[in-house]
N, CA, C and O atoms as CSV, one atom per row, in Angstrom:
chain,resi,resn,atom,element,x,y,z
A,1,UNK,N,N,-3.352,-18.745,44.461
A,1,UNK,CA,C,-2.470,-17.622,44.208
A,1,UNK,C,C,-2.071,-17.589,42.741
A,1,UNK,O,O,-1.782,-16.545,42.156
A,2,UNK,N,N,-2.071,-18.684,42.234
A,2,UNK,CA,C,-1.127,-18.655,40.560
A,2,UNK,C,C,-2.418,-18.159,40.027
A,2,UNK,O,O,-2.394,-17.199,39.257
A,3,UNK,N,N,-3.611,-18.745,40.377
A,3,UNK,CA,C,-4.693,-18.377,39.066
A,3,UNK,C,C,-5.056,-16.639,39.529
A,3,UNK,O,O,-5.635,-15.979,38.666
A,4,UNK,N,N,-4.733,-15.987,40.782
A,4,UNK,CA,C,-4.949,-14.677,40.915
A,4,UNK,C,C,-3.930,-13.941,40.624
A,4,UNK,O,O,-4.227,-12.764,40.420
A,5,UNK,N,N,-2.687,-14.237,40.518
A,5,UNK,CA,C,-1.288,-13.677,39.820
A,5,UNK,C,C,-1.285,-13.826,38.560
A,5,UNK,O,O,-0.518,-13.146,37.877
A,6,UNK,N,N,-2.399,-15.023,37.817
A,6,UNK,CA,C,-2.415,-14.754,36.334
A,6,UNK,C,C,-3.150,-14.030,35.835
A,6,UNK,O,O,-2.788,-13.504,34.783
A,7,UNK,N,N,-4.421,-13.723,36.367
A,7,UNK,CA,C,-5.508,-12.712,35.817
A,7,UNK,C,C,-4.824,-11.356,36.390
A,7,UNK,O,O,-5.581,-10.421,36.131
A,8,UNK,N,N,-3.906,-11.007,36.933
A,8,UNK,CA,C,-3.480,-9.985,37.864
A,8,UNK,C,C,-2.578,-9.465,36.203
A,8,UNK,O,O,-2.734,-8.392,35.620
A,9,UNK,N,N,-1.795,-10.453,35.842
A,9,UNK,CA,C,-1.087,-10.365,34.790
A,9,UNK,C,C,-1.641,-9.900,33.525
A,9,UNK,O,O,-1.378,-8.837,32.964
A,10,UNK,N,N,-2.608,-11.012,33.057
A,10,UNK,CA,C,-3.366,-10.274,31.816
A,10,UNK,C,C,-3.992,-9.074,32.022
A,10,UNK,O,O,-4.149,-8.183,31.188
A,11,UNK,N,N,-4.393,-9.088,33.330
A,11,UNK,CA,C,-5.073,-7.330,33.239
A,11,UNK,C,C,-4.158,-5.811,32.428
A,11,UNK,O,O,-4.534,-4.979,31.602
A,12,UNK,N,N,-2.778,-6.032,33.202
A,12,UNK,CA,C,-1.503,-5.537,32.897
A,12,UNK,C,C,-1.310,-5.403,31.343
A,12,UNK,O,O,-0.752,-4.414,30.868
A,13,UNK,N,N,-1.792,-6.434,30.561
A,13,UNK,CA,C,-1.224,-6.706,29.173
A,13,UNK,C,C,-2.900,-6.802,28.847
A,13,UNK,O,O,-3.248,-7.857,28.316
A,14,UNK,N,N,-3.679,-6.064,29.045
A,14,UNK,CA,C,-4.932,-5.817,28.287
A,14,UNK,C,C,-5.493,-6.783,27.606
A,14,UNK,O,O,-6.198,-6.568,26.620
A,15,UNK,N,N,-5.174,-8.208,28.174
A,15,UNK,CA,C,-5.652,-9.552,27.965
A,15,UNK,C,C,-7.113,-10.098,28.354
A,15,UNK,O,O,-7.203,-11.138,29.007
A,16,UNK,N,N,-7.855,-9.636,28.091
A,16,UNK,CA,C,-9.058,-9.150,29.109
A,16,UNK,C,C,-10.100,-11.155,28.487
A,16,UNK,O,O,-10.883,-11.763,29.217
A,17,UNK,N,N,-9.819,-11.446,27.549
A,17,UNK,CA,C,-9.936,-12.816,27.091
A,17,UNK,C,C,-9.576,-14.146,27.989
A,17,UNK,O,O,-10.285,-15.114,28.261
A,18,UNK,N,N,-8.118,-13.821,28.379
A,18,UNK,CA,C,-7.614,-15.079,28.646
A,18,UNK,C,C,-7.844,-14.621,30.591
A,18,UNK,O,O,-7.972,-15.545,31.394
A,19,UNK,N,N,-7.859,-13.325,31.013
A,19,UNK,CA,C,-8.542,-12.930,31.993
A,19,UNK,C,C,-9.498,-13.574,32.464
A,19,UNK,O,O,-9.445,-14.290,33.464
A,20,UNK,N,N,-10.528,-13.351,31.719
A,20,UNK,CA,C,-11.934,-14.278,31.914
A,20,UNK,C,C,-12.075,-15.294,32.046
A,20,UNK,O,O,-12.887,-15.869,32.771
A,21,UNK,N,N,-11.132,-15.799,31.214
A,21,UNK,CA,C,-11.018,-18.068,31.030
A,21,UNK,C,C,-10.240,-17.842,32.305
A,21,UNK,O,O,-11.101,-18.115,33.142
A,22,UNK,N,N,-9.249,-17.544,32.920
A,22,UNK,CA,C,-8.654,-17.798,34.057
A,22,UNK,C,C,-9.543,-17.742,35.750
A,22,UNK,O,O,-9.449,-18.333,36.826
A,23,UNK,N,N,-10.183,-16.922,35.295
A,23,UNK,CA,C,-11.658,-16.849,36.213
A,23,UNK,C,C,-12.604,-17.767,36.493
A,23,UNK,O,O,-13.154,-18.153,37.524
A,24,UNK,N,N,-12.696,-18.125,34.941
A,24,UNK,CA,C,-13.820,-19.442,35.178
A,24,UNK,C,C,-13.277,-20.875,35.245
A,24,UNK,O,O,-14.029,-21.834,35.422
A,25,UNK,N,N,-11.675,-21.016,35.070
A,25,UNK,CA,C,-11.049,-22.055,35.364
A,25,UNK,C,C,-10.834,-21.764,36.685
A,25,UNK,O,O,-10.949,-22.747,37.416
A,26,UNK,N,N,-10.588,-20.835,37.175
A,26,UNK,CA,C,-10.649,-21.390,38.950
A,26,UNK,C,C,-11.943,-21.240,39.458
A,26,UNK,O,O,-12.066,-21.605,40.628
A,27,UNK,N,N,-12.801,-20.867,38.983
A,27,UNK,CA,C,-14.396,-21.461,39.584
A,27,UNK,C,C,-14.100,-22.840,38.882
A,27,UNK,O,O,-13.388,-23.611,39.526
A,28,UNK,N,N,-14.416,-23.133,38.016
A,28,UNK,CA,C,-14.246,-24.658,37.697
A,28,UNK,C,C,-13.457,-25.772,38.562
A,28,UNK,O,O,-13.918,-26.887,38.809
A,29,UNK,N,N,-12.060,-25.244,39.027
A,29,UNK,CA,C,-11.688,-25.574,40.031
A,29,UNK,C,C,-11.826,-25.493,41.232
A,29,UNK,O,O,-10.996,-25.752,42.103
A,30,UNK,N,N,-13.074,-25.064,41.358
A,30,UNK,CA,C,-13.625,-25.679,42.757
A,30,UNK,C,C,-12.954,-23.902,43.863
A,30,UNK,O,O,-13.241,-23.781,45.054
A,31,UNK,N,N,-12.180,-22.906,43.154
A,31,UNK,CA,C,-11.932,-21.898,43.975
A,31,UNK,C,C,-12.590,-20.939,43.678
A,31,UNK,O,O,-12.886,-20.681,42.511
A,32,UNK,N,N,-13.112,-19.886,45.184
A,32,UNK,CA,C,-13.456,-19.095,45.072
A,32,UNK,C,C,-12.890,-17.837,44.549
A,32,UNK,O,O,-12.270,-17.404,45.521
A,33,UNK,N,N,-12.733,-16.957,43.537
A,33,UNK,CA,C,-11.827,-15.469,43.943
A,33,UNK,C,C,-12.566,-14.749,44.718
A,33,UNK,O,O,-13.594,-14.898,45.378
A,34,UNK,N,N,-11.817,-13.933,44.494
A,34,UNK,CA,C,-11.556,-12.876,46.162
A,34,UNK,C,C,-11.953,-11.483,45.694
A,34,UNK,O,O,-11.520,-11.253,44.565
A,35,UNK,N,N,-12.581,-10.585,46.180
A,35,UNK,CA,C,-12.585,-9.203,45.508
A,35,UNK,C,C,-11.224,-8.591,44.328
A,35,UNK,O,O,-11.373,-8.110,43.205
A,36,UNK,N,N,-10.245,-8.781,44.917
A,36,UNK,CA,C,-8.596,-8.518,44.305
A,36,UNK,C,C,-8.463,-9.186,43.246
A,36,UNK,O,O,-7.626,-8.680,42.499
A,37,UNK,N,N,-8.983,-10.214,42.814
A,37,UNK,CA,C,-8.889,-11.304,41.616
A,37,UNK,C,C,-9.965,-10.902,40.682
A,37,UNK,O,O,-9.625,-10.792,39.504
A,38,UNK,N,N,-11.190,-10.664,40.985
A,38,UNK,CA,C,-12.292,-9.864,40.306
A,38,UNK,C,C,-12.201,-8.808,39.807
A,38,UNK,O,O,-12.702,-8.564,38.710
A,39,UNK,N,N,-11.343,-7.693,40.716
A,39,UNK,CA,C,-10.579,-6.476,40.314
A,39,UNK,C,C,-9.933,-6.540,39.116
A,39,UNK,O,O,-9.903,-5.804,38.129
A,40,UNK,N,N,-9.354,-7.715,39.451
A,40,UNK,CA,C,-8.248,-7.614,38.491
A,40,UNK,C,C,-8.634,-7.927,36.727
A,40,UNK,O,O,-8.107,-7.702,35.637
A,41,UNK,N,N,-9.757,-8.511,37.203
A,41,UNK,CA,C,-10.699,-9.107,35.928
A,41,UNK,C,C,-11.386,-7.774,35.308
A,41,UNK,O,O,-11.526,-7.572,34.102
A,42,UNK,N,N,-11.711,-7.071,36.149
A,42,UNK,CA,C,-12.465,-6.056,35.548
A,42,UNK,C,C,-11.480,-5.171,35.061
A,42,UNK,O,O,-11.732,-4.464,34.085
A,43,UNK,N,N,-10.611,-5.137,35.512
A,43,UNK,CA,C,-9.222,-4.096,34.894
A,43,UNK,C,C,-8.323,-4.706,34.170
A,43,UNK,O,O,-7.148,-4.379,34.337
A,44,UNK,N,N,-8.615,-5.598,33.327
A,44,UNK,CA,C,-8.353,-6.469,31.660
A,44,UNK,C,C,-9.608,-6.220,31.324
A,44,UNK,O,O,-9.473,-6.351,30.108
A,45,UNK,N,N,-10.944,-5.911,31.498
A,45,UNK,CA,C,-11.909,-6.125,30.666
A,45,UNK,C,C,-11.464,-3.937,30.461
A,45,UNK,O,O,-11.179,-3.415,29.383
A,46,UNK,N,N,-11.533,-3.374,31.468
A,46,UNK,CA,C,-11.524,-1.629,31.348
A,46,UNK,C,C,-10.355,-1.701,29.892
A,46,UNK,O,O,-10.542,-1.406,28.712
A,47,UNK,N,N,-9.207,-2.196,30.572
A,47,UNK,CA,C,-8.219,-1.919,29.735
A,47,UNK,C,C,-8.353,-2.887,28.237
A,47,UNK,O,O,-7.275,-2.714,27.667
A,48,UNK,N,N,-8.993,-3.570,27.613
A,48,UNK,CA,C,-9.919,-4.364,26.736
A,48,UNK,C,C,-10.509,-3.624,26.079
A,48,UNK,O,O,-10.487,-3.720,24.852
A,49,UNK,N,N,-11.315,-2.525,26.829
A,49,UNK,CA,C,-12.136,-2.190,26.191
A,49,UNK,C,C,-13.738,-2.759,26.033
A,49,UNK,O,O,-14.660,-2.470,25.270
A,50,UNK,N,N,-13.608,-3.542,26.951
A,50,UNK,CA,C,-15.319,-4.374,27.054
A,50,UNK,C,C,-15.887,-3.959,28.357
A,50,UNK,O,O,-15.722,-4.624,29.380
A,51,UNK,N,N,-16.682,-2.647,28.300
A,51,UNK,CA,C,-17.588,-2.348,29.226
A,51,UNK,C,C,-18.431,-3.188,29.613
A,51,UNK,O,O,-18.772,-3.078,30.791
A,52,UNK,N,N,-19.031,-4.250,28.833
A,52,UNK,CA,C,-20.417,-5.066,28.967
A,52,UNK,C,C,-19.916,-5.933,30.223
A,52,UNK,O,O,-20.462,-6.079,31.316
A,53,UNK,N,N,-18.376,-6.611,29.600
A,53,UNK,CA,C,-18.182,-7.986,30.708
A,53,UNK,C,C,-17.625,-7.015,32.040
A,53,UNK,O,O,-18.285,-7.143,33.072
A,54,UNK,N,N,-16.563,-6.146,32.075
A,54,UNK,CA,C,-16.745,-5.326,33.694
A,54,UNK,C,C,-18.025,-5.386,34.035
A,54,UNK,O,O,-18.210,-6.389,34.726
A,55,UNK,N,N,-18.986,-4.773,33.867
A,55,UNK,CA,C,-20.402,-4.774,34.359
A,55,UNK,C,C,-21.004,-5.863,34.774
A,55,UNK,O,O,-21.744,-5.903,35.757
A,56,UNK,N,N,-20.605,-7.197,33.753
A,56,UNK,CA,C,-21.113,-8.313,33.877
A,56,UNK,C,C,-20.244,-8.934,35.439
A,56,UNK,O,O,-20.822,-9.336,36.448
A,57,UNK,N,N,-19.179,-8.874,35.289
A,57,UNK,CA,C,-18.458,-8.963,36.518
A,57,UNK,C,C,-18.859,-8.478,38.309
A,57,UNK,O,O,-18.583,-9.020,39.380
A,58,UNK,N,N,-19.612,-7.232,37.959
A,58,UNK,CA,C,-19.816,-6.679,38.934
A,58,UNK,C,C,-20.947,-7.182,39.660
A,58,UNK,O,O,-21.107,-7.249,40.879
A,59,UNK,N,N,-21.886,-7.605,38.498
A,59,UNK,CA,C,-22.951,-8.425,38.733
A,59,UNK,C,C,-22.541,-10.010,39.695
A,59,UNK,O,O,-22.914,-10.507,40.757
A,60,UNK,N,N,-21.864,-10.266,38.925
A,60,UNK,CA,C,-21.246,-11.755,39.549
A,60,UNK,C,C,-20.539,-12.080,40.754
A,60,UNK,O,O,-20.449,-13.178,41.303
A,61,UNK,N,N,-19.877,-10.581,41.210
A,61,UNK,CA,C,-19.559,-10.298,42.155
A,61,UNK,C,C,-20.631,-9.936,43.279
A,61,UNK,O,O,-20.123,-10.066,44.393
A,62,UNK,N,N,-21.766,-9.582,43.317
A,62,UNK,CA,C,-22.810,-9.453,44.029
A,62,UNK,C,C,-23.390,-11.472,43.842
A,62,UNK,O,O,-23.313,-12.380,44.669
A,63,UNK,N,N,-23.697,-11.471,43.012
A,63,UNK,CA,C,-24.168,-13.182,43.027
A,63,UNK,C,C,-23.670,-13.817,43.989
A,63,UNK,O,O,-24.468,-14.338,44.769
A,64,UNK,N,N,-22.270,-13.968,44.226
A,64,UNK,CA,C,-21.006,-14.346,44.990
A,64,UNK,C,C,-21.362,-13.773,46.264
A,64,UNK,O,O,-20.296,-13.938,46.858
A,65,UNK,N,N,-21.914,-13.371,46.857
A,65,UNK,CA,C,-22.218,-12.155,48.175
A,65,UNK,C,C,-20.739,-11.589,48.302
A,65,UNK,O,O,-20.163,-11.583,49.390
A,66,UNK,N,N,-20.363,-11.284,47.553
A,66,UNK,CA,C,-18.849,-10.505,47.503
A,66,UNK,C,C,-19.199,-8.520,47.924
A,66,UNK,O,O,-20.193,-7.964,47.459
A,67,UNK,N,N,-18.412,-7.943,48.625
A,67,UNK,CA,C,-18.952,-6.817,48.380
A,67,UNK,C,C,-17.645,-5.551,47.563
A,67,UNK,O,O,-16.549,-5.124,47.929
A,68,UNK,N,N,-18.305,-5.383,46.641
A,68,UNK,CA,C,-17.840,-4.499,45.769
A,68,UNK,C,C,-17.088,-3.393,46.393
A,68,UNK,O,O,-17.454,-2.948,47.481
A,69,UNK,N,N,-15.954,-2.871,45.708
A,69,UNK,CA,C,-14.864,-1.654,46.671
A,69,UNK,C,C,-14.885,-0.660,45.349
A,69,UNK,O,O,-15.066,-0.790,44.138
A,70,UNK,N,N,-14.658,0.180,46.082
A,70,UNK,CA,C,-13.783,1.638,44.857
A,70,UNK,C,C,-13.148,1.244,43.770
A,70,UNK,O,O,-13.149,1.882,42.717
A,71,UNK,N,N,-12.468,-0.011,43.986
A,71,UNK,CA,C,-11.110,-0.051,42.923
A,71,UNK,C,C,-12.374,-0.853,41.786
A,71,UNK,O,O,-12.166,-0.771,40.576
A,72,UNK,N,N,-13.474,-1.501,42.233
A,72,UNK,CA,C,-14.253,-2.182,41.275
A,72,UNK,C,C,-15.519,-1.231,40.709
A,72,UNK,O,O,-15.933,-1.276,39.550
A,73,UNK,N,N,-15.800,-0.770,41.272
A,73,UNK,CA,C,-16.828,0.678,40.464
A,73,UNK,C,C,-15.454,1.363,39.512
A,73,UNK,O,O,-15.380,1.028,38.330
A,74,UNK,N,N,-14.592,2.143,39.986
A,74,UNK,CA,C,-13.736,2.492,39.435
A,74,UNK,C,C,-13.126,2.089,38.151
A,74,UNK,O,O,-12.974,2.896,37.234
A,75,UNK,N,N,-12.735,0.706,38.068
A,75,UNK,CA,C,-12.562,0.036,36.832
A,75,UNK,C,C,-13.578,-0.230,36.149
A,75,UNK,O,O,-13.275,-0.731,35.066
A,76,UNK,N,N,-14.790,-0.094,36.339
A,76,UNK,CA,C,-15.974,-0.330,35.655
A,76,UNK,C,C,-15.882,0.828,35.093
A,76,UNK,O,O,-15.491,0.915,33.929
A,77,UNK,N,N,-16.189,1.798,35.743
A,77,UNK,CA,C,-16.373,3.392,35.389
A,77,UNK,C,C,-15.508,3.080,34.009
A,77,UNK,O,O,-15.975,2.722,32.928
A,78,UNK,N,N,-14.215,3.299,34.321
A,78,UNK,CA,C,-13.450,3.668,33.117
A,78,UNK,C,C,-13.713,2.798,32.153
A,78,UNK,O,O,-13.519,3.068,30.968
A,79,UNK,N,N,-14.023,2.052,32.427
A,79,UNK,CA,C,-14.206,0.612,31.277
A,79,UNK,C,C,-15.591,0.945,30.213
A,79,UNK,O,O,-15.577,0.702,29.006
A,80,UNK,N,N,-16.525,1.429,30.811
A,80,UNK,CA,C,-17.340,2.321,30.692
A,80,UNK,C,C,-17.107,3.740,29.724
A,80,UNK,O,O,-17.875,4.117,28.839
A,81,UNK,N,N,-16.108,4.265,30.058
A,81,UNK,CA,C,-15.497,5.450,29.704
A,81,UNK,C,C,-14.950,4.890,28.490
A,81,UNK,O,O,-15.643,5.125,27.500
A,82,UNK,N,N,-14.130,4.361,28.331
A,82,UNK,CA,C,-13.313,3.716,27.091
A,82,UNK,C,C,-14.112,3.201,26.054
A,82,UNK,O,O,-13.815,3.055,24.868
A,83,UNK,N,N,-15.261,2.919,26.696
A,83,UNK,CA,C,-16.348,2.059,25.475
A,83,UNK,C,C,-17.493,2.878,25.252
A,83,UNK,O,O,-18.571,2.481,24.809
A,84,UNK,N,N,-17.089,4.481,25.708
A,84,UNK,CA,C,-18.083,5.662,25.401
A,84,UNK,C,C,-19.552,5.505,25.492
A,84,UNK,O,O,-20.476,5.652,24.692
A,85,UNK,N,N,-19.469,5.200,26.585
A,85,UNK,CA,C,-20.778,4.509,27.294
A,85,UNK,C,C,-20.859,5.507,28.684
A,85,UNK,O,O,-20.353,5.295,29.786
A,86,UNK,N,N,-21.614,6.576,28.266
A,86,UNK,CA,C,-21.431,7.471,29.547
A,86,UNK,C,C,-22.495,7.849,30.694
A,86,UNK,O,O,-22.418,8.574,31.686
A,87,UNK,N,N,-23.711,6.909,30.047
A,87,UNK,CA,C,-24.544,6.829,30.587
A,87,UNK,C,C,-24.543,5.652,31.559
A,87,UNK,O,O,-24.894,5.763,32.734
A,88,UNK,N,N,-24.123,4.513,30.992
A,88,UNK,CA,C,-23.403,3.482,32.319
A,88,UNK,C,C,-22.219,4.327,33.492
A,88,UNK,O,O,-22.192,4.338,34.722
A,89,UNK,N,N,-21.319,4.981,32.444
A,89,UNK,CA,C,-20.582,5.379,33.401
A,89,UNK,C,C,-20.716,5.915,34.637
A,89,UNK,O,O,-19.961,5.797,35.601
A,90,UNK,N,N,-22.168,6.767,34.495
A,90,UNK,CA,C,-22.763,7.550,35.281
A,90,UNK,C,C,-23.839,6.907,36.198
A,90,UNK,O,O,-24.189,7.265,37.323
A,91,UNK,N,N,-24.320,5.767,35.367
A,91,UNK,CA,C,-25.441,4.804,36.473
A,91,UNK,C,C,-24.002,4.189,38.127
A,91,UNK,O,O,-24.233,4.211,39.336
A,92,UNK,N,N,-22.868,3.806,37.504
A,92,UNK,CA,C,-22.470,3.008,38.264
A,92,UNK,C,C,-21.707,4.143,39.138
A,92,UNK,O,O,-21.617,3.808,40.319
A,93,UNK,N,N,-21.102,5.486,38.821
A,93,UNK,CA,C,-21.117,5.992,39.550
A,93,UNK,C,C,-22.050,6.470,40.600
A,93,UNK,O,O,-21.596,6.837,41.683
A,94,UNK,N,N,-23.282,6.490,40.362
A,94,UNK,CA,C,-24.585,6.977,40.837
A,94,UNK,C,C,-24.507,5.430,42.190
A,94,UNK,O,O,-24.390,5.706,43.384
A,95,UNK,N,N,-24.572,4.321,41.837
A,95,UNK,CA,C,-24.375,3.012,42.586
A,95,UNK,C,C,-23.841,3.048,43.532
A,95,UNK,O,O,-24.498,2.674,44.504
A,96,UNK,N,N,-22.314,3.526,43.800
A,96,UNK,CA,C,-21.451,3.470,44.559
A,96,UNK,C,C,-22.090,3.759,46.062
A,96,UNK,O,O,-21.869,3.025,47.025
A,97,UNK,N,N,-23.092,5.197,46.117
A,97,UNK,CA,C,-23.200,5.376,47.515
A,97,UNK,C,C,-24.193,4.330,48.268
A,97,UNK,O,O,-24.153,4.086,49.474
A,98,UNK,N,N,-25.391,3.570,47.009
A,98,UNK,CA,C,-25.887,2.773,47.466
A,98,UNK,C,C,-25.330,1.332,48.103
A,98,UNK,O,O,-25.924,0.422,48.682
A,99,UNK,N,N,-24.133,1.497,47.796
A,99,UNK,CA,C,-23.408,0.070,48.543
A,99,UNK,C,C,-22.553,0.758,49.548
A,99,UNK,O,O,-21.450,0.302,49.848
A,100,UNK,N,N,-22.911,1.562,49.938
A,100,UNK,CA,C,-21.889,2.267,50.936
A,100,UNK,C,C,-20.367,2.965,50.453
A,100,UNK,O,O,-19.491,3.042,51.314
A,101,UNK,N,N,-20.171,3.319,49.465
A,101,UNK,CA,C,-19.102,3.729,49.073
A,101,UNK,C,C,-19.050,4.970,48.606
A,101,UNK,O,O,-20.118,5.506,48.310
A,102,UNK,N,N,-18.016,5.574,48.468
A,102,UNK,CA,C,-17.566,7.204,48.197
A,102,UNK,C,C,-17.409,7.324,46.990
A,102,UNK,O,O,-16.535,6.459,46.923
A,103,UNK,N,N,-17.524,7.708,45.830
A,103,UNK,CA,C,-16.745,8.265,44.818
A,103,UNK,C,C,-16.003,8.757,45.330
A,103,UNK,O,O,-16.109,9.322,46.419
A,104,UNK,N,N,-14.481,8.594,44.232
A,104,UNK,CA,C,-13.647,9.141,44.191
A,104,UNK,C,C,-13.013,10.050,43.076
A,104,UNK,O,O,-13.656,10.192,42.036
A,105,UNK,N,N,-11.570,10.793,43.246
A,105,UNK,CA,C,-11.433,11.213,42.354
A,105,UNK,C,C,-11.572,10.602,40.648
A,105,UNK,O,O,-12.043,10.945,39.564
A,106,UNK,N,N,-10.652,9.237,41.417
A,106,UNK,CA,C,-10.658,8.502,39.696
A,106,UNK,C,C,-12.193,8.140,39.419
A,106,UNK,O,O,-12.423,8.235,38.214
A,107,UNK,N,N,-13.167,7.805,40.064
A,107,UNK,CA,C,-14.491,7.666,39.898
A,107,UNK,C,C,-15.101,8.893,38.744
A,107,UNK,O,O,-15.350,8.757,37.546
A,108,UNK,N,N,-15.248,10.375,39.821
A,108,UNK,CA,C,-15.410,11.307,38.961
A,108,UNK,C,C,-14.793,11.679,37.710
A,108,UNK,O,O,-15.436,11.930,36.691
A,109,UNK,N,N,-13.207,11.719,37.830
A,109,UNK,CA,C,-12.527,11.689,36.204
A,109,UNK,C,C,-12.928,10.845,35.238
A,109,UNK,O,O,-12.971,11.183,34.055
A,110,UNK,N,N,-13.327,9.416,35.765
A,110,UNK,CA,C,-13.633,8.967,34.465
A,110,UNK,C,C,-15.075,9.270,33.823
A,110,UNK,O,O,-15.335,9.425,32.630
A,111,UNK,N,N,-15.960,9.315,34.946
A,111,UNK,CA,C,-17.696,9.853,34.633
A,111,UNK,C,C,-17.661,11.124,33.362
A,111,UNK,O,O,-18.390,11.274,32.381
A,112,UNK,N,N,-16.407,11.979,33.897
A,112,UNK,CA,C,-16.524,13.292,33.456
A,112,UNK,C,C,-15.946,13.042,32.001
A,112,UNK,O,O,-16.693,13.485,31.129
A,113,UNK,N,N,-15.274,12.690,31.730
A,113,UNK,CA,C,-14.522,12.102,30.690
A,113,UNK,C,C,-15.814,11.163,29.507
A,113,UNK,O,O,-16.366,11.502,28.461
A,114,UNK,N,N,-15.862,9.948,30.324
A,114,UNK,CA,C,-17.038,9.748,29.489
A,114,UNK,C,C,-18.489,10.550,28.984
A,114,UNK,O,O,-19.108,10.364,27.937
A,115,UNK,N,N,-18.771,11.408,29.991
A,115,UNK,CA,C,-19.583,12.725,29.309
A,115,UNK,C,C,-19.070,13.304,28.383
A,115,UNK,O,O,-19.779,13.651,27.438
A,116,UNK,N,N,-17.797,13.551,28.393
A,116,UNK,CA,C,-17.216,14.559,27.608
A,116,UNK,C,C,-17.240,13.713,26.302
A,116,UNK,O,O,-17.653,14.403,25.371
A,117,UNK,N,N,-16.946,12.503,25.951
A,117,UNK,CA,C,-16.799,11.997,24.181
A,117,UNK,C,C,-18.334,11.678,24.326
A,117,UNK,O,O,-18.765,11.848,23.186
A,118,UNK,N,N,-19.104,11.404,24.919
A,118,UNK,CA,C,-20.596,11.336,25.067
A,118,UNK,C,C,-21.380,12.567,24.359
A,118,UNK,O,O,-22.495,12.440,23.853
A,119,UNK,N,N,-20.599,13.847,24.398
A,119,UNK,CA,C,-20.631,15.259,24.340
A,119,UNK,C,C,-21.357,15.748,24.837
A,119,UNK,O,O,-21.892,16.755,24.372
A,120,UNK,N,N,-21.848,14.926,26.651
A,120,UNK,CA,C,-22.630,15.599,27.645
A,120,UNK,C,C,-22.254,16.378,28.760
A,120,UNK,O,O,-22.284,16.192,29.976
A,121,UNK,N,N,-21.795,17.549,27.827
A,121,UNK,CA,C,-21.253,18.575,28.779
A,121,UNK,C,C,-21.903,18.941,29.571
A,121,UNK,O,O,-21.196,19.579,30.352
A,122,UNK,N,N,-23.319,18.930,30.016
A,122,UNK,CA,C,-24.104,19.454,31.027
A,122,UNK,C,C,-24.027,18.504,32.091
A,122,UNK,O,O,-23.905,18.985,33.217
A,123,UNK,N,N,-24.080,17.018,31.963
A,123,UNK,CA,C,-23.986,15.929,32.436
A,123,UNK,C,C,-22.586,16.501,33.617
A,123,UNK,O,O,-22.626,16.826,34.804
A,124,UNK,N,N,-21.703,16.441,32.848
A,124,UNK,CA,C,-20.137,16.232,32.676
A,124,UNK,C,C,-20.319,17.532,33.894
A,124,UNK,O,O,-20.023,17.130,35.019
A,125,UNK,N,N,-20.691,18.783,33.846
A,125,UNK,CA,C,-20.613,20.314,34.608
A,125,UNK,C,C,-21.518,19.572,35.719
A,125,UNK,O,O,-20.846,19.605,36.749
A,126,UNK,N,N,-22.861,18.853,35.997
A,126,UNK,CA,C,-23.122,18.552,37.012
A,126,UNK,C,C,-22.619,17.397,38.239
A,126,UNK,O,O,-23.005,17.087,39.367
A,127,UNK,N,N,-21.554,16.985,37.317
A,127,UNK,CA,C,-20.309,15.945,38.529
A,127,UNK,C,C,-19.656,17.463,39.113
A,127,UNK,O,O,-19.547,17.344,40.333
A,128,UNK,N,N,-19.388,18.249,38.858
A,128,UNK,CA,C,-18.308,18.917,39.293
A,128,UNK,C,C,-18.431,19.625,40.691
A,128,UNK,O,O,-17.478,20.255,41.150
């Protein structure tokens, strides 16, 4: 619980660094995280600003036979979005139904968004 209440924390404070070390110190310690703790990792890396490691996360989260939710495409997406990367944004939205999942609104806002500083407005008009 402390090492998932601390990455829960840095996410909050866009700590997306000490996020990561808190991750691999409780794998190091012998614990598994949990989808919610991974989440939380990827939403310090969105709010960071490091699209690469969300992604990388998501990956690791499949390694793990973990299965990926909304709230983790979602924070990718935007993480994605923030690092004007709109062509990821749009692969991982594209992903979602292949793992069984819905886009959602925040899914689409951020796709559309990242088209938009992408300046792929055609992109961006075919989410809609």
């Amino acid at each position: 619980i402390t090492y998932s209440a601390t990455i829960s924390a840095c996410a909050k404070a866009a700590q997306w660094q000490q996020a990561l070390g808190r991750l691999v110190a409780m794998q190091d310690a012998g614990l598994l995280p949990d989808i919610t703790t991974c989440n939380a990792a990827i939403t310090a890396c969105e709010k960071g600003e490091q699209w690469q490691h969300a992604l990388a996360l998501i990956t690791t989260i499949q390694n793990m036979e973990m299965l990926p939710n909304a709230i983790t495409y979602n924070a990718a997406i935007s993480a994605c979005e923030k690092g004007w990367e709109w062509q990821q944004a749009l692969c991982q939205l594209f992903l979602m139904p292949e793992v069984a999942l819905l886009p959602d609104i925040f899914a689409f806002s951020a796709a559309i968004s990242a088209c938009e500083k992408g300046r792929q407005w055609q992109q961006a008009l075919s989410l809609l």
